[in-house]
C-alpha positions in Angstrom: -2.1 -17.2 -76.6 0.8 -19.3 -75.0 1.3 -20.4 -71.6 3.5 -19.8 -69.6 7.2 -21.8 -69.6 10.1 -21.7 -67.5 11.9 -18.7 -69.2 8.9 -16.2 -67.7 10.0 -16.5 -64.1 12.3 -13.6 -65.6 9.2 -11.2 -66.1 7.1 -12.1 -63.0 6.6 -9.3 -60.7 4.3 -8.3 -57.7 3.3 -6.1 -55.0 4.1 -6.4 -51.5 4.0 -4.5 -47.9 1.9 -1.7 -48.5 2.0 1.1 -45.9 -0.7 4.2 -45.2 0.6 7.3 -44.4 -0.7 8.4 -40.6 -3.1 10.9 -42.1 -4.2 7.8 -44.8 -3.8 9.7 -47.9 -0.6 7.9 -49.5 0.5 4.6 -49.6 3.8 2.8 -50.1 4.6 0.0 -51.1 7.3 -2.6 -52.7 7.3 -3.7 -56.8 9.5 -6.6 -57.3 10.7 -7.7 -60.6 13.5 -9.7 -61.7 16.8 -8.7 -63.6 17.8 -11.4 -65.9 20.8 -9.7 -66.7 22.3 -10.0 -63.5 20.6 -13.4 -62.2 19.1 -11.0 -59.4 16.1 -9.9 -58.0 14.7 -6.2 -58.1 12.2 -3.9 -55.6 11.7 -0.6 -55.9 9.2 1.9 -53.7 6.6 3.2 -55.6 3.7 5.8 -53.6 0.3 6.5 -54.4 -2.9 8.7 -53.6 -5.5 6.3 -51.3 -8.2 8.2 -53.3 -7.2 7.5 -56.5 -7.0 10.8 -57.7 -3.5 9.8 -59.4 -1.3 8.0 -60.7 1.3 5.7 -59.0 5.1 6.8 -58.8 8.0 5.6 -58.6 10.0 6.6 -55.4 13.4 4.7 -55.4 15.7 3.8 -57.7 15.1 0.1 -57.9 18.3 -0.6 -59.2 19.3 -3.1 -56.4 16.6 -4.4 -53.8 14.4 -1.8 -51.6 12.4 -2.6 -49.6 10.5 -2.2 -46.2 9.0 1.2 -46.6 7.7 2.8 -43.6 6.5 6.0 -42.8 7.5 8.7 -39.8 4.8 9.5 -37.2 4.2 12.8 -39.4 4.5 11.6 -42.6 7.1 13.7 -44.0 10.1 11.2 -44.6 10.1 7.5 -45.4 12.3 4.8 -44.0 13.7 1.7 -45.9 16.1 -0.7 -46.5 18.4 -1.1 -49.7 21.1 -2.8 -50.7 22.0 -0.1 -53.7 25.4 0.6 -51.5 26.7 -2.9 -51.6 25.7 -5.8 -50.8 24.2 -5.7 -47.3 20.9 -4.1 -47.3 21.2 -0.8 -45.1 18.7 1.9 -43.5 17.6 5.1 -44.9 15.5 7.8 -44.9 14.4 10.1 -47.1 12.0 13.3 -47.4 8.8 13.3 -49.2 8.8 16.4 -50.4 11.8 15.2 -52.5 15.6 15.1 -52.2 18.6 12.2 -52.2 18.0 9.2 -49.5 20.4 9.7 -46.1 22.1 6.3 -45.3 22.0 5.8 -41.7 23.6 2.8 -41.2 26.7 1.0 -42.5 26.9 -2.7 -40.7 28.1 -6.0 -41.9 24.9 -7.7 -41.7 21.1 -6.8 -43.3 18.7 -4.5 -41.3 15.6 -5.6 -41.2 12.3 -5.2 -39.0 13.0 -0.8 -39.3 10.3 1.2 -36.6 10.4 4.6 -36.0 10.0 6.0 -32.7 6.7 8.0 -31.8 8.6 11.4 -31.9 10.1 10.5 -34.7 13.9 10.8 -34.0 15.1 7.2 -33.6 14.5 4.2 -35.6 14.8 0.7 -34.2 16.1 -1.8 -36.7 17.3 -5.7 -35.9 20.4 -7.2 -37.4 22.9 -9.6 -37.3 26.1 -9.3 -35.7 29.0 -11.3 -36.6 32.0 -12.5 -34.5 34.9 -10.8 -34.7 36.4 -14.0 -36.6 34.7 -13.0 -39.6 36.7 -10.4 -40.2 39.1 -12.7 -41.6 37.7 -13.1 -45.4 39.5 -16.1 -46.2 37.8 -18.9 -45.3 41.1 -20.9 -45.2 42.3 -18.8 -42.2 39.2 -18.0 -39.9 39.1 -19.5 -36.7 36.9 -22.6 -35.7 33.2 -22.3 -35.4 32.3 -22.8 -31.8 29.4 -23.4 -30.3 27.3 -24.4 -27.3 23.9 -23.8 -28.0 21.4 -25.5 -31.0 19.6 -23.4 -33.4 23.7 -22.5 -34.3 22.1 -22.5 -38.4 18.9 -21.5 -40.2 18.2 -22.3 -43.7 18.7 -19.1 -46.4 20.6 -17.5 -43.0 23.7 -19.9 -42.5 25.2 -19.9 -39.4 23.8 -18.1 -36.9 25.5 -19.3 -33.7 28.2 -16.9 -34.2 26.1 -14.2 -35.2 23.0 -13.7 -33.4 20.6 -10.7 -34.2 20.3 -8.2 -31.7 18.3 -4.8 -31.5 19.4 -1.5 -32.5 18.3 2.3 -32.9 19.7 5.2 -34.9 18.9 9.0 -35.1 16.8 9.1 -38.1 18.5 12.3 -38.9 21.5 10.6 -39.7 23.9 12.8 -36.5 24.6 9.7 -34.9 25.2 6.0 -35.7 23.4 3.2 -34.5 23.2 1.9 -31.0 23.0 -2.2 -30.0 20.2 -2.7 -27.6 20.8 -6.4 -26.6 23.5 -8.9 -26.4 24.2 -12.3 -25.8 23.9 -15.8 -27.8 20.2 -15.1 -28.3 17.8 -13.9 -31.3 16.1 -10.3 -30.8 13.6 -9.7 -33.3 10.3 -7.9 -34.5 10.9 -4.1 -32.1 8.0 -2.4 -31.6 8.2 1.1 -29.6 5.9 2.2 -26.6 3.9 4.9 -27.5 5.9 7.6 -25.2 9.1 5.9 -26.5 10.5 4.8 -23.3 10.4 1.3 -24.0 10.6 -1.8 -27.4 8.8 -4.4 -27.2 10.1 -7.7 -29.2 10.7 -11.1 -29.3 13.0 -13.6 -27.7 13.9 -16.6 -25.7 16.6 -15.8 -23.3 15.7 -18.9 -20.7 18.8 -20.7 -19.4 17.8 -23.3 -21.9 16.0 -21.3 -24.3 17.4 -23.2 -27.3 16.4 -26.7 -26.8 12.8 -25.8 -26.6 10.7 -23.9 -29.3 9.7 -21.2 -26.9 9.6 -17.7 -28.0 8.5 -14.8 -25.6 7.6 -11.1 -25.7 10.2 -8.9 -24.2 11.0 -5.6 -23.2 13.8 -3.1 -23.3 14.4 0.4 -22.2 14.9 2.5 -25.6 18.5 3.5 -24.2 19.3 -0.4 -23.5 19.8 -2.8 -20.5 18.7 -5.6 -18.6 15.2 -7.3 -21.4 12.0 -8.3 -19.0 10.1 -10.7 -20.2 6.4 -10.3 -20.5 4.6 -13.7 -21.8 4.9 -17.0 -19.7 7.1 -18.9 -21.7 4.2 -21.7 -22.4 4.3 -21.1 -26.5 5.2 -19.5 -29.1 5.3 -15.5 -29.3 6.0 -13.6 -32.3 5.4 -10.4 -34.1 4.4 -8.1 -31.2 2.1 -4.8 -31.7 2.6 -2.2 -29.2 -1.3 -0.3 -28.7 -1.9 3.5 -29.3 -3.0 3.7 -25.7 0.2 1.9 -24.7 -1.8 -0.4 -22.1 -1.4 -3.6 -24.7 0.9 -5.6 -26.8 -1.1 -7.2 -29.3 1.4 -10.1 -30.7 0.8 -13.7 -32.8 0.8 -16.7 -30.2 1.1 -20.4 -31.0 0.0 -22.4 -27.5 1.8 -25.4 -26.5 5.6 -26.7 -26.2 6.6 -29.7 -28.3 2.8 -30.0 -29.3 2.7 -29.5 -32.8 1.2 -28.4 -34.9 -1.3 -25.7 -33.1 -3.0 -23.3 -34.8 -1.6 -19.6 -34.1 -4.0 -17.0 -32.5 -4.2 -13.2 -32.1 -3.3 -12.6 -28.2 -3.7 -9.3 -26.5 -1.4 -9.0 -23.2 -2.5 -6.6 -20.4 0.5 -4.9 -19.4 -1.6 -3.5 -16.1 -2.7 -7.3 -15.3 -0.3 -9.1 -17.6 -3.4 -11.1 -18.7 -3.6 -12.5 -21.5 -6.6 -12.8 -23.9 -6.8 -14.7 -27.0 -9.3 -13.5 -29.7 -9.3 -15.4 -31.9 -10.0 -19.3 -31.1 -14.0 -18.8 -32.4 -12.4 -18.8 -35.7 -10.5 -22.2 -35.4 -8.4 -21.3 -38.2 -4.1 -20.3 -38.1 -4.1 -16.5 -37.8 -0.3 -16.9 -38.9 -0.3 -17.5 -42.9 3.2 -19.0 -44.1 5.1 -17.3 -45.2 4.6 -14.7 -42.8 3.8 -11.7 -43.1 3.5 -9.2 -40.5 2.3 -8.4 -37.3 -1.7 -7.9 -36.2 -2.1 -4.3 -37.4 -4.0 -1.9 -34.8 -6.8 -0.1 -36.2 -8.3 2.1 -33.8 -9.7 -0.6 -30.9 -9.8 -3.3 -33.7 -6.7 -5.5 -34.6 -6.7 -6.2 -38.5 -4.8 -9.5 -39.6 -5.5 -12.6 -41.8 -5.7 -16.6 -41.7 -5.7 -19.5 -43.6 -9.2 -20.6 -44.6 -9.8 -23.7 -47.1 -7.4 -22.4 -49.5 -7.7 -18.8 -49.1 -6.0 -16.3 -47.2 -8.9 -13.7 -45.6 -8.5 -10.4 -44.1 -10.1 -10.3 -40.7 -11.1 -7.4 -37.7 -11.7 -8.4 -34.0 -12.2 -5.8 -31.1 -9.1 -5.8 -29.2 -10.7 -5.8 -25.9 -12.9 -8.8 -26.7 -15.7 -7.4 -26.8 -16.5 -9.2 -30.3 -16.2 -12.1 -32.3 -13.6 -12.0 -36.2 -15.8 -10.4 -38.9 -14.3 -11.2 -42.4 -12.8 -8.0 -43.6 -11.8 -8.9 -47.4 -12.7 -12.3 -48.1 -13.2 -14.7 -51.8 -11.3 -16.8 -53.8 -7.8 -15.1 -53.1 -4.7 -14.4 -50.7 -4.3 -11.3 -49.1 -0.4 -10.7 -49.0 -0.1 -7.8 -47.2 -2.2 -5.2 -45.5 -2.4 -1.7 -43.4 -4.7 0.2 -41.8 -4.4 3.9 -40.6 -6.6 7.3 -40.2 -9.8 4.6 -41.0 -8.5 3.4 -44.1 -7.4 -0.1 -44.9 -5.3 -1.2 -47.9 -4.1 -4.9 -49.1 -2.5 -6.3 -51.8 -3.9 -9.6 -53.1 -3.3 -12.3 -55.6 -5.5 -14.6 -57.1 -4.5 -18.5 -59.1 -4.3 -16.2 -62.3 -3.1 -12.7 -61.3 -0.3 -11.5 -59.7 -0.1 -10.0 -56.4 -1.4 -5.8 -56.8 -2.8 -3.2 -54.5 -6.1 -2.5 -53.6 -7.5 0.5 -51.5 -11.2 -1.0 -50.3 -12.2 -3.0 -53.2 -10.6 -0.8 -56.0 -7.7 -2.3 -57.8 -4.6 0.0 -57.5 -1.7 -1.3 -59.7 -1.9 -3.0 -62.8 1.7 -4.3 -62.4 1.4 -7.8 -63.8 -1.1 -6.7 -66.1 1.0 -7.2 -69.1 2.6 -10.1 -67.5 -1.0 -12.1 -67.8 -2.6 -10.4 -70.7 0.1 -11.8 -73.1 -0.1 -15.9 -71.9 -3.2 -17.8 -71.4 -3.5 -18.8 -67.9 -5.1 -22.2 -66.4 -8.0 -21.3 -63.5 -8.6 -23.8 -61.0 -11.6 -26.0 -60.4 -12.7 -27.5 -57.3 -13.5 -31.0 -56.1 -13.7 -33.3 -53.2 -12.8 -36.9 -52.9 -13.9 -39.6 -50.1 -10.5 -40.9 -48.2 -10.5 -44.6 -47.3 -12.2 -44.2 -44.0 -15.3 -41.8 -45.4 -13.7 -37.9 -44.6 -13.8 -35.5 -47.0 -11.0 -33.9 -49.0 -10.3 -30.2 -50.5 -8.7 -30.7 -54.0 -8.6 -28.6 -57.2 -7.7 -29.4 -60.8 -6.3 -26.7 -63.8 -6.9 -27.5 -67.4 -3.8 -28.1 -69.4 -3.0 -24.8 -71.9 -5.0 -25.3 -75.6 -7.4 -27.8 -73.9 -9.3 -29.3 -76.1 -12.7 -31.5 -75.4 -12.3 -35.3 -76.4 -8.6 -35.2 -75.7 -6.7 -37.4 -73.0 -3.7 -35.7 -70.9 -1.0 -36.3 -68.8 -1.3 -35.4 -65.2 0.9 -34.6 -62.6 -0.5 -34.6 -59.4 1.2 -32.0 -56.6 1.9 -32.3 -52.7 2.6 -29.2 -51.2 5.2 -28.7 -48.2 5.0 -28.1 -44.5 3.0 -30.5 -44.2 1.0 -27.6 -41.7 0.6 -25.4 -44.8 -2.0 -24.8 -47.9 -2.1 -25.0 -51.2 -4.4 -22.1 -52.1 -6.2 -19.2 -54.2 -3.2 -17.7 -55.7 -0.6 -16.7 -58.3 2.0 -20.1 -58.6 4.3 -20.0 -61.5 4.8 -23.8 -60.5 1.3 -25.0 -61.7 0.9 -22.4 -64.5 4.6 -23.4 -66.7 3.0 -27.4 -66.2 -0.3 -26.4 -67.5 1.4 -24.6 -70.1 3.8 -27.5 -70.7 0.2 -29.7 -71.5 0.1 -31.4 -68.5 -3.6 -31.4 -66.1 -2.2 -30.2 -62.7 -4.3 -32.0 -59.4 -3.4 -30.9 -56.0 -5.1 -30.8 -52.7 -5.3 -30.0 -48.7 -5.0 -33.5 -47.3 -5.3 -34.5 -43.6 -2.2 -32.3 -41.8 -2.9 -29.1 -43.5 -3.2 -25.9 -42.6 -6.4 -23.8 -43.2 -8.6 -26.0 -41.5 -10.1 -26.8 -38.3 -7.3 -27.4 -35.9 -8.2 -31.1 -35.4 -7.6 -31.8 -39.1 -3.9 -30.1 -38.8 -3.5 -33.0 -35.6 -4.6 -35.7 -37.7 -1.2 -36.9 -38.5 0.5 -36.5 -35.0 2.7 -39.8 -33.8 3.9 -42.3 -34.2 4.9 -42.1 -30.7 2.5 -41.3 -27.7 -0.8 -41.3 -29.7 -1.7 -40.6 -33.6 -0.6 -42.6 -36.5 2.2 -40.4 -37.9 3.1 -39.1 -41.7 2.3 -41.6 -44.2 -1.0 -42.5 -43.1 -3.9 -40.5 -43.0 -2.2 -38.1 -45.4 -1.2 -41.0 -47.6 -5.0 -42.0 -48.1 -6.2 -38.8 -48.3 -3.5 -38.1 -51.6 -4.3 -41.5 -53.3 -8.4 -40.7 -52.7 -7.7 -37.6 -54.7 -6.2 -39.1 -58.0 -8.2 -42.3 -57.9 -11.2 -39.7 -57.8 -9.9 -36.9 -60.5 -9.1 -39.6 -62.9 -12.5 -41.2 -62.8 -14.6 -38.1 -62.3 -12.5 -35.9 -65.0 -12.1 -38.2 -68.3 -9.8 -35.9 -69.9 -7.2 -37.4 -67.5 -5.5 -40.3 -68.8 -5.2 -42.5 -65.6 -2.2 -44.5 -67.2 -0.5 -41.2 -67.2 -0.2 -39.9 -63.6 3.2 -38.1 -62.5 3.6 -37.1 -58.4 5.7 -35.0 -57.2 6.5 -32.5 -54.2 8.7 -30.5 -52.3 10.0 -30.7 -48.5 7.1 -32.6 -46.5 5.8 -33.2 -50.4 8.8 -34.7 -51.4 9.0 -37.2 -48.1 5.1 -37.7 -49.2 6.0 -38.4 -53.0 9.3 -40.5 -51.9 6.3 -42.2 -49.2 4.2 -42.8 -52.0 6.2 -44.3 -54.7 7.8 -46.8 -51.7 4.1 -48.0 -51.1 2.5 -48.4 -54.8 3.2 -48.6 -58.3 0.4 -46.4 -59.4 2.3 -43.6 -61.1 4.0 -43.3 -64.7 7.4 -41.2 -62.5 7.8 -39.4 -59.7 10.0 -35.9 -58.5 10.6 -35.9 -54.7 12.4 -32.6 -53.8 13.9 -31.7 -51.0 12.6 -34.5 -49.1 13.1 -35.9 -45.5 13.7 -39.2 -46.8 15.6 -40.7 -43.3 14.3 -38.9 -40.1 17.3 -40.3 -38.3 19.6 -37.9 -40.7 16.9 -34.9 -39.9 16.9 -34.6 -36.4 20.3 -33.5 -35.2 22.0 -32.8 -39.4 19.0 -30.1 -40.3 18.3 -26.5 -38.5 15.1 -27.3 -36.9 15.0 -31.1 -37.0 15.3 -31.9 -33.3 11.9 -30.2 -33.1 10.0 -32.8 -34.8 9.2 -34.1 -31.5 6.7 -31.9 -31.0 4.7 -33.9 -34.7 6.2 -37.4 -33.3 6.0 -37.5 -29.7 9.5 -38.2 -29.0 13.3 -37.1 -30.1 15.1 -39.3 -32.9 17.3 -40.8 -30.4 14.4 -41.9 -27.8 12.6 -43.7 -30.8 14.8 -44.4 -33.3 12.7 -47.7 -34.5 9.4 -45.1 -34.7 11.4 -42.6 -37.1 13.0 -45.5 -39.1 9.4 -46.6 -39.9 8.3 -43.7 -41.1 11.3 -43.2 -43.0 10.5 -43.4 -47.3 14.6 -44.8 -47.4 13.5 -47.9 -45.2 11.0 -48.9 -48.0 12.9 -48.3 -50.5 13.7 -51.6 -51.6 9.9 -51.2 -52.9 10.6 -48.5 -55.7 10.0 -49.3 -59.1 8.6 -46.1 -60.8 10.7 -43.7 -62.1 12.1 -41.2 -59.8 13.6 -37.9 -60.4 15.7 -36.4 -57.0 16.0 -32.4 -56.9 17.9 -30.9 -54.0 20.0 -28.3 -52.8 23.6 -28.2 -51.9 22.8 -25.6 -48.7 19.4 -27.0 -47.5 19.5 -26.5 -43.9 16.1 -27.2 -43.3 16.0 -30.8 -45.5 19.9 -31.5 -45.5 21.1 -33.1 -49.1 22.1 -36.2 -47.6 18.5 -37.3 -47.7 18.6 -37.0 -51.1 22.2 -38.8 -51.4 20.8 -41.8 -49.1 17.8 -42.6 -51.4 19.9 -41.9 -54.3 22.9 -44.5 -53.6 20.1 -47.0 -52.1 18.0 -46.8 -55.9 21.3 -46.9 -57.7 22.8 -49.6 -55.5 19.2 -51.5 -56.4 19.5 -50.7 -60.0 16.3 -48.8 -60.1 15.6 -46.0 -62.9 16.6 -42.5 -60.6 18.4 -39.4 -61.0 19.7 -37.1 -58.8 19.7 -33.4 -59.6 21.9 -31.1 -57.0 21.9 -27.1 -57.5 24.8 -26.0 -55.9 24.6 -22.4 -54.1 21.2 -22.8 -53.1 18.6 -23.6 -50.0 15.2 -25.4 -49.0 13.7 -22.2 -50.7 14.9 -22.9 -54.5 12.1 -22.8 -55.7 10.4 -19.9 -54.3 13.5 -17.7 -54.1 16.8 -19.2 -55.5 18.6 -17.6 -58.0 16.6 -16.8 -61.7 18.8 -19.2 -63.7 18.0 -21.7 -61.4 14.4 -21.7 -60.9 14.5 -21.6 -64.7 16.9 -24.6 -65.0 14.7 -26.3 -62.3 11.4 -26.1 -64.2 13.4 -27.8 -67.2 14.7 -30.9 -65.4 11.6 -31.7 -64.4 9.4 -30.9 -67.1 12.3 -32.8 -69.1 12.3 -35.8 -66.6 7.9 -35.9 -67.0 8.2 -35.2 -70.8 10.5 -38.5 -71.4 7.6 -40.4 -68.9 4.4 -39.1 -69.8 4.3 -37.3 -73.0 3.2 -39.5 -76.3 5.9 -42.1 -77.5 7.2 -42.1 -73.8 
């Protein structure tokens, strides 16, 4: 069987945010697909039986993008979001017992973040909304951006300074049109209702200087709007809150610390009699917040469900709310869980694995066989695991794949992977990144170096600096990703050590531009959508001024520390080969990184080539357009082929 190649990033597919009905006997949840027709992605709602007794079903149209099922507190009508109306995606409901969807809203921005109230006649929503100068369409005419506050853009958003998202409810019965909640230049987010419907809980800062500070904080609101009270102390991050059936708690994701990066996010429960707050999950010493994320802690009777990131994998976990016990591992292995629910005693997930698509499972029983077809037509590469010894005796998590048609006695190319963040994982699931270059021929090395996530929180801090204590990017992390080639290629002789690529995106393309500005030891090199010159980060990208939390200090009080660990200030040093990818709207890694090492290589007559994709963000690679991702895969497999392939 073949492997897989760019062009099959048009038939992957995948299940996502499954939801029990309240008496646990149905579950919803999302199918994505893509249209390569149209250069656009596709979800549709599909329902089945917890038991099993039948067969899955479609239950939307699928023709545009649905999405965020959720059920009412009876179970007899389904909320979610679809764009099938235009291009906005909009709220609506529809009845189980069959019948045509009832669009509730009609807005200029996306709903997202839909919760019903516990009587079931309102739904709280969050969106965006605009200023009134974007009612002018023509771009030529609109009036002047202004604004006074950071955080004005986010990457795959745009601007957001003149369009903050806000709260909202709507009768669910369609008699009345929705009402805003809050105002203001803040960012309302994540409602969660009381359980007499009086009052939402979300998230917010809404300090004087709420935006120069990465501070988020539980709120409150009355369900009829006014003044927000804030709940949490303002001494960390808050996110995702969870209001409890008994309506005493708020269970909600919390990240301690301000400009302390990065800390590991825990499962809080706040005491709205006390307003104490107890953290349950520290025992663990893992992040309770996998990126991307994906939803709140889940209450399940007087347990909370939610998952972490652990060596690789992304486990399903249970703690008693009132702290009465430590985590016990829920669903656990050699996998990602990518979404979950729990309701009526029953808990549902979907999952994925390095070789099979994300699906459903009730328990341990497989649900959907959605990318069944998808896998049993291509041969797929399985990981194997290894450690190497860094330079000053830690150990490091990496894994190796097999090139497709691997045959014993044979030599192969390698290209050797850094992942982004750099507080983030490689891990136990589905990429279509390492199985197209396994299927291209090449052996595929990657690991967890020093400054990952999914490890004990001291190994996430071993990078911090350079200012005020720790030794920064580029050190630790740097030995730790030469350890692990120098040991793959000696332990593994089908790797041909004089045939090593790098590569990596955001934090793995400043690593891979790092790399290639500090030895010669690899055949070529792809850094995408790098920080290549922190002093072009912190006040050109969305959230670059809050690198002072990893550094110790802003851009502008220690310019000489960010110039040093800048790849562009060794870059006189670069001889191997090196390949640029990046994208015209990167907010999070603006393209002038990519433009400065660029004209600095060409000015130095070095081999490099700079590949822009207009139209897209930090996220290409992940979620750009189709014809892109697919275009993507073959400038860099064309750009490896030319330096690592025989005759080369």
């Amino acid at each position: 069987m073949p492997g897989m190649v760019p062009e099959d990033v048009y038939d992957l597919s995948g299940v996502s945010d499954p939801r029990i009905s309240p008496d646990g006997r149905t579950v919803a949840y999302v199918v994505s697909s893509v249209d390569r027709e149209a250069n656009e992605y596709r979800s549709a709602i599909w329902v089945v039986p917890a038991d099993g007794t039948a067969q899955t079903r479609q239950l939307t149209s699928g023709t545009k993008r649905d999405g965020a099922p959720r059920w009412s507190p009876g179970g007899s009508h389904l909320a979610f979001t679809s764009n099938r109306d235009g291009e906005t995606a909009q709220l609506y409901v529809m009845p189980m017992t069959g019948g045509e969807p009832r669009k509730l809203t009609d807005l200029e921005e996306d709903v997202s973040d839909p919760a019903w109230s516990p009587e079931g006649e309102r739904i709280a929503f969050a969106s965006r909304v605009p200023d009134p100068a974007y009612e002018e369409k023509d771009d030529r005419k609109r009036a002047p951006r202004r604004f006074s506050r950071l955080l004005f853009k986010f990457d795959h958003v745009g601007w957001t300074g003149d369009r903050r998202s806000h709260l909202f409810t709507v009768a669910s019965d369609g008699s009345s049109g929705p009402v805003q909640l809050t105002d203001g230049d803040f960012e309302d987010e994540h409602p969660s209702w009381s359980p007499d419907g009086r009052r939402i809980a979300f998230t917010s800062a809404r300090d004087e200087d709420w935006d120069i500070k990465p501070v988020r904080d539980v709120y409150v609101v009355d369900a009829g709007g006014g003044e927000p009270e804030k709940l949490t102390r303002g001494d960390g991050d808050a996110s995702a809150p969870s209001w409890s059936p008994d309506g005493g708690r708020i269970a909600y994701l919390f990240k301690p610390g301000v400009f302390d990066e990065p800390r590991h996010s825990q499962v809080a429960v706040l005491g709205l009699a006390t307003n104490e707050r107890s953290v349950l999950t520290e025992d663990l010493d893992r992040n309770c917040a996998p990126y991307p994320p994906v939803r709140e802690p889940v209450w399940d009777g007087e347990d909370l469900v939610f998952a972490v990131e652990d060596a690789g994998n992304q486990p399903l976990y249970r703690v008693p709310a009132d702290g009465s016990g430590k985590p016990e591992l829920l669903i656990g292995g050699d996998l990602q869980v990518t979404g979950w629910d729990a309701a009526a005693g029953r808990v549902v997930h979907a999952q994925s694995t390095p070789t099979e698509q994300s699906e459903l499972f009730v328990a341990e029983r497989t649900v959907t066989r959605v990318g069944t077809a998808f896998t049993g037509a291509r041969e797929l590469s399985a990981p194997e695991r290894f450690t190497a010894t860094s330079k000053d005796g830690t150990e490091v998590e990496a894994w190796i794949m097999r090139p497709i048609g691997f045959r014993e006695g044979e030599r192969y190319p390698t290209l050797f992977n850094i992942h982004g963040g750099p507080f983030a994982q490689y891990g136990n699931r589905f990429f279509d990144e390492f199985q197209v270059y396994t299927g291209a021929g090449y052996a595929v090395v990657y690991s967890n170096p020093r400054g990952s996530s999914g490890y004990s929180e001291e190994w996430a801090r071993a990078i911090r600096g350079p200012v005020g204590g720790g030794p920064g990017w580029g050190t630790r992390d740097y030995e730790d990703c030469m350890a692990v080639v120098e040991e793959a290629t000696s332990r593994f002789g089908f790797l041909d050590p004089e045939r090593v690529g790098v590569m990596g995106g955001s934090y793995g393309g400043f690593m891979t531009s790092w790399i290639v500005s500090h030895t010669d030891r690899f055949r070529a090199a792809c850094s995408e959508r790098s920080c290549n010159n922190f002093l072009l980060e912190g006040g050109s990208a969305d959230i670059g001024w809050t690198f002072k939390g990893e550094t110790g200090a802003f851009w502008f009080e220690a310019p000489e520390a960010y110039l040093k660990m800048s790849p562009s200030t060794y870059a006189p040093n670069i001889t191997t080969p090196l390949l640029i990818v990046h994208s015209e709207n990167d907010h999070r890694c603006p393209v002038g990184h990519a433009e400065d090492l660029f004209t600095i290589l060409r000015l130095l007559k070095r081999e490099v080539e700079l590949i822009r994709f207009p139209e897209e963000g930090h996220e290409l690679s992940r979620s750009g357009s189709p014809i892109h991702r697919v275009q993507r895969f073959q400038v860099i497999l064309d750009w490896f082929d030319r330096h690592l392939k025989a005759g080369s």
